[in-house]
Each structure stands twice: as structure tokens, then as C-alpha cells.
MILUM-500747 format. One record per residue (C-alpha): y, x, z. Coordinates in steps of 0.25 Angstrom, whole numbers, plus 2048, in hexadecimal, padded with zeros to 3 digits. Example, Ala and Ser with C-alpha at 12.3 -4.5 7.8 and 13.67 -1.06 7.14 Angstrom:
# MILUM-500747
[[7EE 831 81F]] [[7FC 837 81D]] 
END
This chain:
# MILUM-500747
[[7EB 864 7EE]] [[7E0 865 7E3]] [[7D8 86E 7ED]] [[7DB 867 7FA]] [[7D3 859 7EF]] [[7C6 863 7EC]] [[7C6 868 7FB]] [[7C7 859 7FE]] [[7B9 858 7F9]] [[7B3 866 801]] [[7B3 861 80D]] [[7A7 856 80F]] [[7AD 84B 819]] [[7BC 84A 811]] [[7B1 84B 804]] [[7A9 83D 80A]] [[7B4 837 80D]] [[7BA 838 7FE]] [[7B0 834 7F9]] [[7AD 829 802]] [[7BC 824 800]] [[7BA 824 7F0]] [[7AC 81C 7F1]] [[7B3 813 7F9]] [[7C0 812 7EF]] [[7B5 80F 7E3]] [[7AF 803 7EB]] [[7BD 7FE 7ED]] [[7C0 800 7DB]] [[7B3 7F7 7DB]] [[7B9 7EC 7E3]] [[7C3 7EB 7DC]] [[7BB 7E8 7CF]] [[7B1 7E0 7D3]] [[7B9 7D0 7D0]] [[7B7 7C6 7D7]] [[7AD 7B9 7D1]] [[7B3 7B0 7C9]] [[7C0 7B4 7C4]] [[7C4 7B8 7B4]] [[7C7 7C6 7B8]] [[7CE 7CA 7A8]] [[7D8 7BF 7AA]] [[7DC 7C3 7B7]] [[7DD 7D3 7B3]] [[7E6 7CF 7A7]] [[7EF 7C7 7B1]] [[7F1 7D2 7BB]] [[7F4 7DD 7AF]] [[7FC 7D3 7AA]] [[804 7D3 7B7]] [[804 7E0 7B9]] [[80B 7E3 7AB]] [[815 7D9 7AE]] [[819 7D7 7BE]] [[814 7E3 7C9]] [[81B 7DA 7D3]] [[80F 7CE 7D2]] [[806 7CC 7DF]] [[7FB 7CC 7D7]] [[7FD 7DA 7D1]] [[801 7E0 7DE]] [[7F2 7DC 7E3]] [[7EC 7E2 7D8]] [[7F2 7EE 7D9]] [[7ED 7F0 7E8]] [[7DF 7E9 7E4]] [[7DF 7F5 7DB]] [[7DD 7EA 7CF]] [[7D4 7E1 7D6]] [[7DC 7D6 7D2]] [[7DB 7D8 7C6]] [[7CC 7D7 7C7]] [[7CB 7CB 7CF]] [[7C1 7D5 7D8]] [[7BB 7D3 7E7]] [[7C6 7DF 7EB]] [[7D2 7D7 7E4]] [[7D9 7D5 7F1]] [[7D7 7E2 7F5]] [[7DB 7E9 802]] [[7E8 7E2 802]] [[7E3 7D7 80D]] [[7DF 7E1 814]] [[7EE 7E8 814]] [[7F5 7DA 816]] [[7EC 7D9 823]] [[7F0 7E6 827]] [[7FF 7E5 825]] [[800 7D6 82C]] [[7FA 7DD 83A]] [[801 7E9 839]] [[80C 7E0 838]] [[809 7D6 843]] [[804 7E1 84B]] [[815 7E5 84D]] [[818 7D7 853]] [[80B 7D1 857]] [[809 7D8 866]] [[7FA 7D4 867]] [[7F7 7DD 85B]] [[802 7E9 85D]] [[7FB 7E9 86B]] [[7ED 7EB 862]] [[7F2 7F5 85B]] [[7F5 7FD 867]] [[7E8 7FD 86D]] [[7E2 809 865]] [[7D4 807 85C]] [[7D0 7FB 862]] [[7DE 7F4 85F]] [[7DE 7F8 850]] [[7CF 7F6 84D]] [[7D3 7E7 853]] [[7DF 7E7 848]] [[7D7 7EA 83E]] [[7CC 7E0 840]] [[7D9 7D6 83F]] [[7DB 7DB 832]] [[7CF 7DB 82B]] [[7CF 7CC 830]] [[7DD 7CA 82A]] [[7D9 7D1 81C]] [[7CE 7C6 81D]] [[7D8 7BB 81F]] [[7E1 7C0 816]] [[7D5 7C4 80B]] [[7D1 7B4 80B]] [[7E1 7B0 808]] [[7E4 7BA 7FC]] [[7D4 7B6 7F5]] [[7D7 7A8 7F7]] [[7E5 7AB 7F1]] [[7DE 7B4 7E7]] [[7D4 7A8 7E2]] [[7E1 79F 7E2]] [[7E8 7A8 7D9]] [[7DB 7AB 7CE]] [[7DA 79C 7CE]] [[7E9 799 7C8]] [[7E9 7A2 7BE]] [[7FA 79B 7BB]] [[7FF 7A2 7C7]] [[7F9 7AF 7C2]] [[801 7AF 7B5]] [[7F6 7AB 7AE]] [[7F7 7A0 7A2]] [[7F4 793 7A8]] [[7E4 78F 7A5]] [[7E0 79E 7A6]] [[7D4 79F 7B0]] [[7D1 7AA 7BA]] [[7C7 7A6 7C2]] [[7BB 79F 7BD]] [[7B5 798 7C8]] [[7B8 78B 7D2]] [[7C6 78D 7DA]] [[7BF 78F 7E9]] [[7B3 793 7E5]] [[7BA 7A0 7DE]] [[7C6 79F 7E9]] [[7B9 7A1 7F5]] [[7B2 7AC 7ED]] [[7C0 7B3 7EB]] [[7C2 7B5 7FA]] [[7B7 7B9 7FF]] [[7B4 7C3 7F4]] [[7C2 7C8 7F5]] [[7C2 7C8 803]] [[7B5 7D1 804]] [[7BB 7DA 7FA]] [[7C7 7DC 803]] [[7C0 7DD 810]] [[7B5 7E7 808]] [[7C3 7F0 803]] [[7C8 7F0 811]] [[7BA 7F6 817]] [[7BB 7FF 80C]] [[7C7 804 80F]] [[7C4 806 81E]] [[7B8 80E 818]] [[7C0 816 811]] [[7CA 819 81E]] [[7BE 81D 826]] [[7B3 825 81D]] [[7BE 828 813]] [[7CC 82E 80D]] [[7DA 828 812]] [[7DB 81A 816]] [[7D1 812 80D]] [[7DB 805 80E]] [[7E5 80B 806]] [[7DE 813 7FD]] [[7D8 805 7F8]] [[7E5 802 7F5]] [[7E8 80F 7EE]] [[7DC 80D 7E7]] [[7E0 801 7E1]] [[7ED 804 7DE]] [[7E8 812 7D6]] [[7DE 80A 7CE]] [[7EA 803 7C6]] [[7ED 811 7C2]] [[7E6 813 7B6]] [[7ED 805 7B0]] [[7F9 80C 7B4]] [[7F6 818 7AB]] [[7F3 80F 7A0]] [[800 809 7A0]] [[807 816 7A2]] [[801 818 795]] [[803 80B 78F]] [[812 80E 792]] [[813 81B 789]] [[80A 815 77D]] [[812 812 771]] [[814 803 76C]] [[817 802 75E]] [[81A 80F 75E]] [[824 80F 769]] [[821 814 778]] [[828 80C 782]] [[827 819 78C]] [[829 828 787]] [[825 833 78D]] [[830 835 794]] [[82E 829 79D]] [[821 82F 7A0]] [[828 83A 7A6]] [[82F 832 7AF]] [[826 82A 7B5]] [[81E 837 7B7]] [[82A 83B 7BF]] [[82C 82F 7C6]] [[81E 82C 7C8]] [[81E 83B 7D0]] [[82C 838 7D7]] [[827 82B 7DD]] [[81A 82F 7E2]] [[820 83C 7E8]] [[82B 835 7EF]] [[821 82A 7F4]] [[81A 835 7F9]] [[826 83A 7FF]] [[82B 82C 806]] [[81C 82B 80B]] [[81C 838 813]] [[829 839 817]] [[82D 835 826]] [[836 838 830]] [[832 842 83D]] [[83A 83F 848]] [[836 84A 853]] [[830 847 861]] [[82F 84F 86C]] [[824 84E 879]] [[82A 851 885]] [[81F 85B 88E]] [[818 854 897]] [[80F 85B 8A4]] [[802 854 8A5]] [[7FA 85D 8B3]] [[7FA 86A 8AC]] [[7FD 867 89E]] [[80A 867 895]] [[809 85B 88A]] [[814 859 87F]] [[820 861 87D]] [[81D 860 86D]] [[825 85C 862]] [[821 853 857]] [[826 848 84D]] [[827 83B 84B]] [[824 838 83B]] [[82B 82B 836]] [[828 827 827]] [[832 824 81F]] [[829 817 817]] [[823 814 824]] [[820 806 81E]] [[819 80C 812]] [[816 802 807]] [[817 7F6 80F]] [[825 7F1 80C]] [[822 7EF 7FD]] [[816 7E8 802]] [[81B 7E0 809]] [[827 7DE 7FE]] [[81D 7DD 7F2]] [[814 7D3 7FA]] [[822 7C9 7FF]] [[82A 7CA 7F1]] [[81E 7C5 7E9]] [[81F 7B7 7ED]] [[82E 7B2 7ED]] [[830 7B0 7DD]] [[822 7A8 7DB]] [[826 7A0 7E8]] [[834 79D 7E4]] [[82F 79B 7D6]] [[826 790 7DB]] [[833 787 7E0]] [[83A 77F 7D6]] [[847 781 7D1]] [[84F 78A 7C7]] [[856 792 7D4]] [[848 795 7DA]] [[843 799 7CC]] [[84D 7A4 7CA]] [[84D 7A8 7D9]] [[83E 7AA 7D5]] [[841 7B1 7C7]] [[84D 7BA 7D1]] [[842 7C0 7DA]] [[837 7C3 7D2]] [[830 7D0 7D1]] [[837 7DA 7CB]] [[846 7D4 7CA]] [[852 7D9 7D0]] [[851 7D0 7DE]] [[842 7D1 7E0]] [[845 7E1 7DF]] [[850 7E0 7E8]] [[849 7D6 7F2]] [[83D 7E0 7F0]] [[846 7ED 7F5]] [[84B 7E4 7FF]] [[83C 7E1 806]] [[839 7EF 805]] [[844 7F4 80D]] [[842 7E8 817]] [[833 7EA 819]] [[834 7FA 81C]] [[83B 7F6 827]] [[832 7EB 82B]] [[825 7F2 82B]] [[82E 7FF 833]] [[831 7F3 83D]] [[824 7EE 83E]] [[81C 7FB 83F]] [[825 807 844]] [[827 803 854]] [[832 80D 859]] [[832 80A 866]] [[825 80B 867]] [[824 818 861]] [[830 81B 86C]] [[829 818 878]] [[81B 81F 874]] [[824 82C 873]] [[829 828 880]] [[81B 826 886]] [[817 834 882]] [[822 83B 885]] [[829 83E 875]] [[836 83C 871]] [[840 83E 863]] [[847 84B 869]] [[856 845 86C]] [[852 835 86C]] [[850 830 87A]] [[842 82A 87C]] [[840 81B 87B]] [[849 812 875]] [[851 81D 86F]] [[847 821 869]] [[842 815 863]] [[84E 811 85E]] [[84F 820 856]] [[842 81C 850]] [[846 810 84D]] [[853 816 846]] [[84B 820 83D]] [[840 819 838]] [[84C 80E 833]] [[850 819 82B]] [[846 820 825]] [[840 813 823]] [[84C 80F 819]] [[848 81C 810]] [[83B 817 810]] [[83D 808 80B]] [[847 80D 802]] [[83C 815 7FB]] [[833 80C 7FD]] [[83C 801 7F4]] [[83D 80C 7EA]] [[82D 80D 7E7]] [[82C 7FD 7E7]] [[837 7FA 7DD]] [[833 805 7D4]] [[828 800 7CD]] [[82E 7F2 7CB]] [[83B 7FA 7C4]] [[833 803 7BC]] [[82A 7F6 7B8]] [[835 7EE 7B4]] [[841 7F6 7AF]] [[83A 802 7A9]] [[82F 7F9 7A3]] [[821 800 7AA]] [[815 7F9 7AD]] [[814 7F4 7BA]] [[807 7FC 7BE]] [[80C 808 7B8]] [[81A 807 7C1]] [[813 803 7CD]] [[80E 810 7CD]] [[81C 814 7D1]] [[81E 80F 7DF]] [[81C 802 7E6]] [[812 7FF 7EF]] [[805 807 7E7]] [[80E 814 7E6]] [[810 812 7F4]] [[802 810 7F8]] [[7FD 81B 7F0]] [[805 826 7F5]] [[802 822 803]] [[7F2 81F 803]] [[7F1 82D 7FB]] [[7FA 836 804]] [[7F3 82F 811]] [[7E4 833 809]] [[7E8 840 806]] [[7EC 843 815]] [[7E0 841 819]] [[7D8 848 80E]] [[7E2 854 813]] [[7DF 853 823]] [[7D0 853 820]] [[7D4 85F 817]] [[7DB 867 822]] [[7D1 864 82B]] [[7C7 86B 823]] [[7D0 875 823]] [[7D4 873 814]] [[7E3 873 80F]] [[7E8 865 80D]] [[7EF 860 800]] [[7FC 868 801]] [[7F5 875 804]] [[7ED 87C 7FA]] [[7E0 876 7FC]] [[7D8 882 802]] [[7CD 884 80D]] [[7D5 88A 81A]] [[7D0 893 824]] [[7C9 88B 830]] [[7D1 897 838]] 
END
């Protein structure tokens, strides 16, 4: 694997495009720095790294994390890609039940060129809501958690509320372009290694508090060295079975029938359907995070000692909220297989070009086998998938680990790591093989062009 890395760097094009990939990434490091004017950047970094110590469940550390600590910073990149993915996510969505766009995502190039100028105009849309809602928020301290009369920003409400969107806007829009840079000229898909990006940079305050935890306190460690051990071992377990769960998918086999066209023979081969197994990916947590954040400060919000325990009932990290959590997991796995994975679809393209799964009847037999199997492995995968979101919050909360160390752990940045880097490294591999270099799971050698 070491080799296949230094012959990365021999062949000239792969080289540029590296190297091109990191320049960008640094641009993207300085965005999240630079703050935005007229906010009290300290008191703000203190609030978040207090919430971060005491509560990995808040919205607003969740956007800090994917902002790669912009947040913290009050910077021009504080919203950071995530409009951008919201947009996304709502047309792929509509694009399953809205026939004017599923019929524009049919039409080749031109159809999704004009899908993703919809999009950069509802990442703008959406860019202006979350700034304005950012400004709103930095102007009440109290509903940060802040003491009352403690002030972030330091100038007039609109003035600083206007200035807010339109600088965050253009940091949003300028991180998308990057990203599309990045997918073009560079390494893997530049969107999500932003997003990778960020979530790495928390790393080294993760390692500080891994630390922290083994340092003795008057003379008495709170974790021994045999703790270290285990989260070694458990560190290595859940990244290789995340790995695992990722690539694994279900081939169902498919056979072309021959067919004589004038004087030549096509089809008569045999090949595979692949299925994944966490078809959904990280969406369900997504989605799950993004809902359950607002039911206990809404029901808190309504008078009355019922509501107020009802509130105390479902907040993060109890029992129900975990329970309700699972719950929304499982459900939206299926949802997004509903949504996304068409079955009879699939079946009547088969059918248009002569395939078929050897012993189902083509058509709806066939649909309704697909539809059958992907139900299945689809369980497997949600049920891993509740296994990695609710393991930070237990290893946070009944084994007594800081938030950003355990969220190393699983949950939706594990998840995002592992996919972004096996999807970047595949292609650093097929630029390898096609120079003829062995890939990362040969020895990395020059092969015969023979």
C-alpha cells in the first residue's frame, strides 16, 4: 500500500491532480477561519467547547463539526457545504414523486446539468434562511446557553443580520465551486472530501482529550491503560466492520439472451446485478439527527408540568430519545430504498435488452424478486446502521468519554470518512492500473506493458 502512495506521485497527470486536490483543501481550511465582522469570536469558541463537553446531541455542534469548526469562528465558511447537501437531498427526493423532474433526470447531460442549476439556485435560497437564522441566533445569546447580558455580536441587529447572509452566502456558494473544482481537476468527489476535511480537522482536539483522559488528577487517573487498549481495539473493530457493511452487496445474476443482428451475434453473457447492503448510506441518521433535534425545545416551549417532563422524557441522550432514535433509523432506510431503488424499473430495462435473473420469469416477477431482496438486505444494513449512531451517544454517556473523542466511534462522521476515503482511493487505484501500476492491494510495482 506504501508503494502503490509513492508511485501515486510518478506518474505526472495523478501527481497534478493531487496536488491541485490539496491546494484546494487549504483554501477550503482558510474559509473556515477567516470570521465573519462584527461578532465576539472568544465568547462564541467557549460556548461551543462548552457544548461539545457537555451534549454531542446540539444542532449547533453537529454544524460545527461539518463546518470543520467554522462555527466556532463565526467565519465566511460557518455554514459550510451543508446547503448545499440539504439542496441536494430535497431534489433528489422530489425527483421520485415530482414527474416533471424524474422526466429530467432521464434525459441524459442536458437533463442533469438543468438539475444542478436548480440546485445551486436552492443552496442559495436556502443559504439566505440558515444566515439569517445564524444572525438571529448570535444576537440572543440566552438561547445559546449563554448567561443572560453576555454579548456576541457587537453591532446594530440588521445591520449585522444583512452582512451575515451575504457573507455566509458567498462562502457557501465559493465552497461549492471549490468542490466542483476538485471533482473535475482533482482527486475523488471534491463535495465530500470538504466534508471529510472538516470533520478530520477536529481530530487533533480529539487526541488531546484522549490524552486528558489518561492524565492523573490528584494523583488518580480516571482511565488505565487497559481502557486504552480497548478503545484501540474497538477503534480497529468498528472501522473494519464499517468498511465491511460499506462494500458488501448482494449479486444477483443475470443472463442475456443471444440476439442475431444481420450477421452478428450480441449477448449470450453472464454478469451480476450488485445490491448494497447500506444502500441508504448515511442518510437515515441524517435525517434522524436533523428531525429529533427539535421535539424537546418545542414541547419545552408549551406550558404545563406534563409538557415539561414530556420535554425532559425525549431529550438527547435518554432512554426514549435513544429508543425513538433506533426507531427513525430503521424507518428511514426503508424510506430512502422506497424513494430511490425503482424495482420495476430495473425489471423492464432487463426486459428491454434482453436480461433476465436465471429461473424468475421477466417483468413483474422479476420486479417483485428485487423488490423482495433488497427488503432484506436492507434490514441488515439499518440495523448496522443503528449500531454506529447510538454508539457514540452510550460510550459518551454511560462510560463517561468526551463527546469528540466518542464520536470518532461511529455516527454520521465515521460513516462519512470511511465512504469518501474508499471512493478517493479507488480512484487514485484505476489511474494506477491504468498506467500500468499495481493498485492498493497488490504490491505496489511497475507491470509489464506486455
Amino acid at each position: 500500500m506504501l508503494s502503490a502512495f509513492s508511485n501515486s506521485l510518478k506518474i505526472p497527470e495523478l501527481r497534478a491532480r493531487i496536488f491541485f486536490t490539496l491546494g484546494l483543501i487549504f483554501i477550503c481550511r482558510l474559509l473556515a477561519r477567516v470570521p465573519t465582522p462584527g461578532v465576539d469570536a472568544i465568547a462564541l469558541r467557549d460556548l461551543i467547547a462548552a457544548l461539545q463537553n457537555q451534549a454531542g446531541g446540539s444542532m449547533l455542534v453537529l454544524f460545527n463539526l461539518f463546518s470543520g469548526g467554522a462555527l466556532q469562528y463565526a467565519a465566511v465558511g460557518a455554514l459550510g457545504i451543508m446547503p448545499y447537501i440539504s439542496a441536494s437531498i430535497i431534489l433528489q427526493l422530489m425527483t421520485a414523486v415530482v414527474p416533471a423532474l424524474e422526466r429530467l433526470a432521464r434525459e441524459g447531460e442536458a437533463g442533469r446539468q438543468t438539475l444542478s442549476q436548480y440546485t445551486r439556485y436552492l443552496t442559495v435560497a436556502l443559504c439566505i434562511i440558515q444566515g439569517y437564522a445564524m444572525s438571529a441566533t448570535l444576537w440572543n445569546p440566552a438561547a445559546l446557553g449563554l448567561p443572560a447580558g453576555t454579548q456576541i455580536v457587537t453591532m446594530g441587529r440588521w445591520g449585522f443580520a444583512l452582512l451575515t447572509i451575504l457573507t455566509m452566502t458567498t462562502g457557501t456558494m465559493m465552497l461549492m465551486w471549490l468542490g466542483e473544482q476538485m471533482t473535475e481537476r482533482g482527486i475523488g468527489n471534491g463535495i465530500s472530501l470538504i466534508i471529510t476535511i472538516n470533520i478530520i480537522s477536529d481530530l487533533p482536539s480529539a487526541i488531546q482529550a484522549i490524552v486528558r483522559m489518561f492524565v492523573p488528577v490528584d494523583g488518580v487517573a480516571q482511565f488505565t491503560i487497559f481502557h486504552l487498549i480497548g478503545l484501540l481495539v474497538m477503534i480497529f473493530l468498528v472501522i473494519a466492520g464499517t468498511i465491511a457493511v460499506t462494500q458488501a452487496q448482494r449479486k444477483i445474476p443475470v443472463q442475456y439472451a443471444k440476439r442475431v443482428v444481420g450477421r452478428k451475434v450480441y449477448g449470450g453473457q453472464s454478469t451480476y446485478m450488485p445490491l448494497r447492503v447500506n444502500y441508504s448510506g448515511v442518510m437515515p441518521i441524517i435525517f434522524a439527527q436533523a428531525i429529533l433535534m427539535f421535539p424537546s425545545k418545542l414541547l419545552a416551549m408549551i406550558p404545563g408540568e406534563f409538557f415539561r417532563r414530556l420535554s425532559a422524557a425525549v431529550y438527547y441522550g435518554t432512554p426514549a430519545y435513544n429508543i425513538i432514535y433506533a426507531l427513525m433509523i430503521l424507518f428511514f432506510s426503508y424510506f430512502w430504498v422506497a424513494t430511490q431503488f425503482n424495482p420495476v424499473q430495473i425489471a423492464d430495462d432487463l426486459k428491454k435488452y434482453g436480461g433476465y435473473v436465471p429461473g424468475i420469469r421477466p417483468g413483474k416477477p422479476t420486479a417483485e424478486f428485487l423488490d423482495r431482496t433488497m427488503t432484506r438486505i436492507t434490514l441488515a444494513g439499518a440495523v448496522f446502521l443503528t449500531v454506529i449512531a447510538v454508539l457514540p451517544t452510550v460510550m459518551a454517556q454511560q462510560f463517561n468519554i468526551p463527546w469528540i473523542v466518542a464520536s470518532f466511534f461511529g455516527g454520521t462522521s465515521l460513516l462519512i470518512m470511511v465512504g469518501v476515503m474508499l471512493d478517493t482511493m479507488r480512484q487514485v487505484e484505476s489511474h494506477l492500473l491504468m498506467r500500468h501500476y499495481d493498485g492498493f492491494l497488490k504490491k505496489g510495482k511497475l507491470r509489464s506493458r506486455r
